[in-house]
N, C-alpha and C positions, 0 to 999 in steps of 0.2 A: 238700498242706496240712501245713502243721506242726503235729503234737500239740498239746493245749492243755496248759499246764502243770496239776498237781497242784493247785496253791493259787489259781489264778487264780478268781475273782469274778466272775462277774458281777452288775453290778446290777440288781436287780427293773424300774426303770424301763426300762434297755434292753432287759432280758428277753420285759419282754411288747410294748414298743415291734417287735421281731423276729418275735415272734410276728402282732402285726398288733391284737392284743388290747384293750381299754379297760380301765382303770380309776380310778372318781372318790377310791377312797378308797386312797393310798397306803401309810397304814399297813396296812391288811387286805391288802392285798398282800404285805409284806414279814411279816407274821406270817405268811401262809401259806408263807413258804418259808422259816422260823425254825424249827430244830428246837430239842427242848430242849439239845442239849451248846453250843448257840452260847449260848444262854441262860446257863447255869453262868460262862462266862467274858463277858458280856457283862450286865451286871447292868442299862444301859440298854435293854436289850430287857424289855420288858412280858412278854412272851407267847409261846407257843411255839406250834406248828399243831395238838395232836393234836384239838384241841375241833374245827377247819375238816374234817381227817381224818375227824372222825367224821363230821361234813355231809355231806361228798363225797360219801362211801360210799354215804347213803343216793341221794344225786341221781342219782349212775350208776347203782345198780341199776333205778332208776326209768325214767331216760331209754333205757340200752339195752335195756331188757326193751321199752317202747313204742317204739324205732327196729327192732327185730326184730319185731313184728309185725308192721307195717306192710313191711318190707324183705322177709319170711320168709311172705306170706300163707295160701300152703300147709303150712307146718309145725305138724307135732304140739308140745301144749302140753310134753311132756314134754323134747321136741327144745331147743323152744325156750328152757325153764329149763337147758336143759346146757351149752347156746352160748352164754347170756349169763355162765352160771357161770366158762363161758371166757374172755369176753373182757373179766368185771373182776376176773379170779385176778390173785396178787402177781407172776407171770410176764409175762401181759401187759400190765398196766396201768406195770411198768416199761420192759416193751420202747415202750410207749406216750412215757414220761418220754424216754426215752433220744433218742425221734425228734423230742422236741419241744429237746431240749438243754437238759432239764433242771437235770442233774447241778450245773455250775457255776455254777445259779444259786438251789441251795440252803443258807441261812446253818447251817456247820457248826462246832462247836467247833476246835479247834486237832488235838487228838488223834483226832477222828471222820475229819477230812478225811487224815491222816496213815493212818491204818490203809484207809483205801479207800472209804468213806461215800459219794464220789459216783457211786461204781460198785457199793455194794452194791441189790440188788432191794430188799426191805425198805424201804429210806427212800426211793429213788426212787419206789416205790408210793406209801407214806404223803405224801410232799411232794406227788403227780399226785392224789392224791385230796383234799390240802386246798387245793390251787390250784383246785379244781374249784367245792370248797366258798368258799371267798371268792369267786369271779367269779359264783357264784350268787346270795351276798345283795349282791356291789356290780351286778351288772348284769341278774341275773335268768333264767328257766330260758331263755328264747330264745338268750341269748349263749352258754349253757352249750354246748345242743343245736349251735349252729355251730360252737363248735369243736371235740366229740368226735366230730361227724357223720363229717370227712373222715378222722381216725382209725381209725375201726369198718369204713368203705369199704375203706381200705387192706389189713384183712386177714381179713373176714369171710366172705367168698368163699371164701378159702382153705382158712380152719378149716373151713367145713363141707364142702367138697371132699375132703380127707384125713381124716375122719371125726374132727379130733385131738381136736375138744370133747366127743365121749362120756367120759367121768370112766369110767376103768375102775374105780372100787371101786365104783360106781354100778351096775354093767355086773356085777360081782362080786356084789353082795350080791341083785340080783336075782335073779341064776343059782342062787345058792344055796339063796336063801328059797322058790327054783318049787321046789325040791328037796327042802325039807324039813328042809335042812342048818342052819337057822339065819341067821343074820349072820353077817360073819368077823369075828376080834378080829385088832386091830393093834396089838400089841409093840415098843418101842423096844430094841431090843439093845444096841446100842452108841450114843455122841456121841465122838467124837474131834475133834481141833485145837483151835484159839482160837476164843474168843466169837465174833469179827466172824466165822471161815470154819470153820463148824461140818461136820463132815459126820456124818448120823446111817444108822443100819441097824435096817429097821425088818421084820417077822415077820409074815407074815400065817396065820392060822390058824382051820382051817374043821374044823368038825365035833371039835374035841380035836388038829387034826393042822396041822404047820404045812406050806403049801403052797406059800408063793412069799416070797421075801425080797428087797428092794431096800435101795438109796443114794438118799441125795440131802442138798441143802443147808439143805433144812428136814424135819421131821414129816411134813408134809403130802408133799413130793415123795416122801421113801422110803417113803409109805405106798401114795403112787401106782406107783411102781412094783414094790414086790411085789404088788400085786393084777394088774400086766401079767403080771409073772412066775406069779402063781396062773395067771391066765386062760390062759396057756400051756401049762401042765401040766395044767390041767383040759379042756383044749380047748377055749375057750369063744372063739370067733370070730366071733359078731353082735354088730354094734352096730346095733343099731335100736334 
């Protein structure tokens, strides 16, 4: 197959036409896949998605938290708030984008789509969460549910297989608080490169002392993994 070029478009109506998808109201459609930098250079655009974004957000925690308990019958409740944590973080919910072939079918400014925008997580997350959010008020939480169900199938199994959805700072701050040690605080050390590919370094530090340091491309990731790096030094090896 030959690469899709950089700039190529898709349009919304074939988009979800591929998808297998409905929708009665075409504008809500295309504003959910309208970020604001298309907005800036396209002044005919009304709207940008982060209002649908915020919809989303709320529908999927709802629907995967009630398709995991039904999927999950035997799982502790605490289990089961760490799995869903997984599987609507900005990691997956773009690896989510990416399989539905998102990417080129979200309206990007000139310069977003130039610096890397269809390939950043960040906005493939926010564009899958406000397509979520518009197919919700055009077609209702049933349509939503069909079409994140074979999504969550695809890799729900997995994640709780390799333990990956335990949140290790989650995993961390327990271990510590049985301990008496407090909470740990987590320190941004460093941000180096460009805006769009930041990479930060982030300090985790338990009791006055700092224990584990990571990378990653957001806060959140380098915050995740100096707390693997703590729980390595600490020894901290259950995840239950």
């Amino acid at each position: 197959m030959e690469p899709v070029p950089n700039d190529y478009q898709e349009e919304p109506a074939d988009f979800v036409r591929r998808l297998g998808l409905q929708f009665s109201d075409q504008l809500l459609l295309s504003r959910a896949l309208t970020h604001r930098s298309y907005l800036n250079e396209h002044p005919e655009a009304l709207e940008d998605n982060e209002r649908l974004e915020f919809l989303g957000d709320a529908v999927l925690d709802f629907l995967v938290g009630a398709w995991l308990y039904n999927h999950y019958p035997e799982m502790a409740e605490g289990n089961l708030t760490r799995l869903r944590s997984a599987l609507v973080r900005t990691e997956q919910l773009a690896a989510f984008a990416r399989k539905i072939g998102l990417g080129n079918a979200m309206r990007l400014g000139h310069g977003e789509i130039e610096s890397g925008g269809r390939r950043r997580q960040a906005l493939l997350c926010a564009t899958f969460e406000a397509l979520v959010g518009a197919l919700y008020l055009d077609q209702g939480i049933e349509a939503v549910s069909r079409f994140i169900e074979p999504l969550l199938l695809s890799v729900a199994d997995e994640i709780v297989t390799s333990g990956s959805f335990q949140d290790p700072k989650s995993l961390l701050q327990e271990w510590t608080q049985a301990r008496g040690l407090g909470s740990p605080v987590y320190n941004t050390v460093t941000a180096t490169g460009p805006d769009h590919a930041k990479i930060f370094e982030v300090e985790v530090v338990i009791n006055g002392e700092v224990r584990g340091v990571g990378t990653g491309n957001s806060k959140q990731a380098a915050a995740k993994a100096a707390a693997r790096a703590a729980m390595k030094v600490l020894g901290v090896s259950r995840f239950d």
